[in-house]
C-alpha positions in Angstrom: 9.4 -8.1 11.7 7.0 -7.1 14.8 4.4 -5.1 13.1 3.9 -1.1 14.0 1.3 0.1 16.2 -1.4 2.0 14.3 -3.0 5.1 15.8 -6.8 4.9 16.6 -9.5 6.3 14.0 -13.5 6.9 15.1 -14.1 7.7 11.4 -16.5 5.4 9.5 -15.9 5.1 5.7 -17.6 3.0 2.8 -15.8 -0.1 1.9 -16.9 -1.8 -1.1 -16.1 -5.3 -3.2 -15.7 -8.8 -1.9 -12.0 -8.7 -1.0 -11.8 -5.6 0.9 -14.3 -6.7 3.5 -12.9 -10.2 3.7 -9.4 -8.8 4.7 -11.0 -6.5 7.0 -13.1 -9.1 9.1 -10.2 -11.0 8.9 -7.9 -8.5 10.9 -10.6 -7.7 13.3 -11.6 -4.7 11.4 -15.6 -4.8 12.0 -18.6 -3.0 10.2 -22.3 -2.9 12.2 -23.4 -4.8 9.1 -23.0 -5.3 5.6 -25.2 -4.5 3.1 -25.6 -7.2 -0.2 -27.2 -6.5 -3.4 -30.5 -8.2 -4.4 -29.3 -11.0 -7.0 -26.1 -11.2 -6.0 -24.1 -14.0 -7.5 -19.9 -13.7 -6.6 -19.0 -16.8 -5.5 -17.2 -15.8 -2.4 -20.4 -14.2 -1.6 -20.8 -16.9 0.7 -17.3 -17.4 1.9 -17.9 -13.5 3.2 -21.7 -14.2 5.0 -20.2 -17.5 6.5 -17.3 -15.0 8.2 -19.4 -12.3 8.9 -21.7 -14.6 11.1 -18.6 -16.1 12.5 -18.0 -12.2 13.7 -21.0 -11.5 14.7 -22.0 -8.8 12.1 -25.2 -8.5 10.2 -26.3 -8.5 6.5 -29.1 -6.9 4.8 -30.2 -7.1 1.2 -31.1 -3.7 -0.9 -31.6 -3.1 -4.2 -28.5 -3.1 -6.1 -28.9 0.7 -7.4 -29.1 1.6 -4.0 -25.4 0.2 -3.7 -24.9 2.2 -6.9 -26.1 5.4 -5.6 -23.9 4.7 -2.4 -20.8 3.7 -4.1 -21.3 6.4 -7.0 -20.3 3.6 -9.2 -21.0 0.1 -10.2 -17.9 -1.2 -9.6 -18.7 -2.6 -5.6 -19.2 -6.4 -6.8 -22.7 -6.2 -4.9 -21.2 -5.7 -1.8 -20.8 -2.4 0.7 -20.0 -1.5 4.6 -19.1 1.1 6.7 -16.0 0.9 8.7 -13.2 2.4 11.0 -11.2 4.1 8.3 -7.8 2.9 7.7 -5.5 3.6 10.6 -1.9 5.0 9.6 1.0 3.5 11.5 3.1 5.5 14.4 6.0 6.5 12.0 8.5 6.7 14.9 7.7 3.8 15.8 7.7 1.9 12.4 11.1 3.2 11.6 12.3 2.3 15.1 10.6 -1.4 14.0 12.8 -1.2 10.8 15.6 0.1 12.5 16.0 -3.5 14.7 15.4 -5.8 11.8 18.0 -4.3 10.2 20.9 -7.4 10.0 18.1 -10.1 10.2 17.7 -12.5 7.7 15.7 -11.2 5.2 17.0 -7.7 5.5 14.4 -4.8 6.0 12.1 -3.4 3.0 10.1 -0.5 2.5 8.8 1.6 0.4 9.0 5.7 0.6 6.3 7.3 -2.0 7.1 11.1 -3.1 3.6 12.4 -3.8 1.8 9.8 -5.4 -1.8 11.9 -6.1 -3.9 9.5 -7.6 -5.9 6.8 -5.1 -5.7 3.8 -7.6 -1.9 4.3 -8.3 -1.6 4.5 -4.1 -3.7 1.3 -3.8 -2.5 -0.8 -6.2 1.0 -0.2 -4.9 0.3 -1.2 -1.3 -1.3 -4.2 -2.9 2.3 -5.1 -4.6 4.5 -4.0 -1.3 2.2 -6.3 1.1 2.2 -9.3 -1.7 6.0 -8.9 -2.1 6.5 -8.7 1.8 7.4 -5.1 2.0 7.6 -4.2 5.7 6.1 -0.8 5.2 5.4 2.0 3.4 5.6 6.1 3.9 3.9 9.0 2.4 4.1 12.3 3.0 0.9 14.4 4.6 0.8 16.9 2.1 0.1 16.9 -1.4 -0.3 13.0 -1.9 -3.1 10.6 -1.7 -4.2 9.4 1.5 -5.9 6.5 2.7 -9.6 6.6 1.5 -12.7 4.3 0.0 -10.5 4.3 -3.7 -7.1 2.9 -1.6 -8.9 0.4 0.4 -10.4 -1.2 -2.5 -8.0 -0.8 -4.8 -5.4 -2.1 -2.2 -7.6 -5.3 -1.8 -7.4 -5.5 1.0 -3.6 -4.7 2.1 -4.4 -1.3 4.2 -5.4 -4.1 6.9 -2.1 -5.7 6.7 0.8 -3.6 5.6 2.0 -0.3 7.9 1.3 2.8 6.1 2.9 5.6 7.6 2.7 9.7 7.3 5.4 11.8 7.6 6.0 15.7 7.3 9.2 15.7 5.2 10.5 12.9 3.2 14.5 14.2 3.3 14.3 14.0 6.7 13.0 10.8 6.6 15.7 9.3 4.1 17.9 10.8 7.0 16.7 8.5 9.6 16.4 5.6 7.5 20.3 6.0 6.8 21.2 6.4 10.3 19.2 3.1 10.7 21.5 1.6 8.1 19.1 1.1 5.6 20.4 2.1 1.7 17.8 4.8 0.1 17.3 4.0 -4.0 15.4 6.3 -6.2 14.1 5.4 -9.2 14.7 7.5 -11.8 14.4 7.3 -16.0 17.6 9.2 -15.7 19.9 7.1 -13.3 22.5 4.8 -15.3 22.1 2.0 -12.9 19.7 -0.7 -13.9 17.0 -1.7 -11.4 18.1 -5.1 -11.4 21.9 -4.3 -10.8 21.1 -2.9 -7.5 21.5 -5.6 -4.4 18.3 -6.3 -3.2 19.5 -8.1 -0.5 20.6 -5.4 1.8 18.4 -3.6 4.0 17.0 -1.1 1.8 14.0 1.6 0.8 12.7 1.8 -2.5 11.6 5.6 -3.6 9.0 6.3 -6.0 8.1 9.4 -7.5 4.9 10.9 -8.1 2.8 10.4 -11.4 4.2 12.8 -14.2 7.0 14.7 -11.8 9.4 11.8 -10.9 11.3 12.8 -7.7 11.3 15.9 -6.1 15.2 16.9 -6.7 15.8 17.6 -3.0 14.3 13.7 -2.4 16.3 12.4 -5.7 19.4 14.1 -4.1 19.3 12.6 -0.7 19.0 9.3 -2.1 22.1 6.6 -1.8 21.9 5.2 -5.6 19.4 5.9 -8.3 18.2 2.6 -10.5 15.8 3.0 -13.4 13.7 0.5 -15.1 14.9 0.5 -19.1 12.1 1.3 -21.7 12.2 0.1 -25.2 9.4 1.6 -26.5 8.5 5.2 -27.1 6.8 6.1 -24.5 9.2 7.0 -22.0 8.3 6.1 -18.4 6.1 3.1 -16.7 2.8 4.3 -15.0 4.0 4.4 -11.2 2.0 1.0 -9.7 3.6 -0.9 -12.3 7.5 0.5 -11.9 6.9 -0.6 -8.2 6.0 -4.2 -8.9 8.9 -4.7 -10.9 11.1 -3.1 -8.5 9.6 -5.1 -5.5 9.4 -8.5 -7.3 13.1 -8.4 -8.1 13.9 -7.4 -4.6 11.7 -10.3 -3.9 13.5 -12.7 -6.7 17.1 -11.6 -5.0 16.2 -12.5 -1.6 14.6 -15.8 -2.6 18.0 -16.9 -4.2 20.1 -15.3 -1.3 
């Protein structure tokens, strides 16, 4: 599926951590230079210098507290930049994009997040829906995470890949993803379908709810089907990231059997 155009950004964030600047040299996503930490020692270190001289950009050494007091954490793997922040795909467009893959072989899939607050949770689901081929993902403006330093590292990479799109309301959304022909499923601890019952195969959208709240009831109610994941134990829902991998990997299973 032909990828969505992105709208342009002039602001300049910090990226930090050996995958996240690899995936954005890689897509053409340049910082002025990058700055390495005295002592150093990943081993893709050098895969990451050898590319950035390919590109053209510079590197500097500095302390490693210096990357600390940059970062506000340790956690940067001796690596930082600044770049372009992420750019969020057109979402006209990107459901137009949807729209006209829908009867190709695989079907269509995306992924529609209702208010997912924290960063981590965002990034380590866009990780998941670019790794299981996802074709996109929405979030609403208001009232959810955005895409930031946390996402882009978290994310490893995927905000350089995967179309992230905004929109203002997410019923009107499912609308037009229905008059696209795509089937809207919820997930909900409540739904008597099982996750796995549903056919992944068709051209379909995968709703998450936010952490703690679940779906909004107007979202819940303008979905298709609801699935849930079963739970054994007693605690009585998955953290969010983790409900969307198994979701997405058993879309992925179905459509590698189909």
């Amino acid at each position: 599926m032909k990828k969505s155009a992105r709208r342009p950004s002039t602001n300049r964030h910090l990226v930090y951590g050996v995958n996240p600047l690899l995936e954005a040299l890689r897509a053409g996503r340049l910082p002025d230079q990058i700055t390495i930490a005295e002592g150093a020692r990943d081993e893709r270190l050098r895969e990451l210098i050898d590319l950035a001289g390919t590109c053209g950009v510079s590197i500097k050494s500095a302390p490693r507290a210096t990357l600390d007091r940059e970062v506000g954490n340790t956690h940067h793997q001796g690596v930082i930049a600044r770049l372009a922040a992420p750019e969020y795909a057109d979402a006209d467009e990107l459901l137009d994009t949807v729209g006209a893959a829908v009867g190709s072989e695989p079907e269509p899939l995306v992924v529609v997040l209702d208010g997912i607050e924290d960063p981590r949770n965002l990034g380590a689901i866009l990780r998941t829906a670019e790794c299981a081929g996802a074709d996109g993902v929405f979030i609403p403006e208001r009232r959810a995470a955005g895409l930031n330093e946390t996402v882009a590292k978290t994310s490893a990479g995927a905000v350089e890949y995967l179309p992230i799109a905004r929109v203002t309301n997410l019923s009107v959304l499912i609308r037009q993803l229905k008059e696209r022909n795509l089937w809207v499923i919820g997930t909900s601890a409540d739904a008597n379908l099982d996750y796995y019952d549903w056919d992944w195969t068709r051209a379909s959208a995968i709703v998450l709810g936010g952490e703690g709240t679940g779906l909004h009831r107007l979202v819940s109610e303008h979905c298709d089907a609801l699935v849930r994941i079963p739970v054994n134990g007693r605690i009585e829902s998955l953290n969010v990231s983790v409900a969307a991998g198994i979701v997405l990997y058993e879309a992925l299973r179905q459509r590698s059997r189909s």
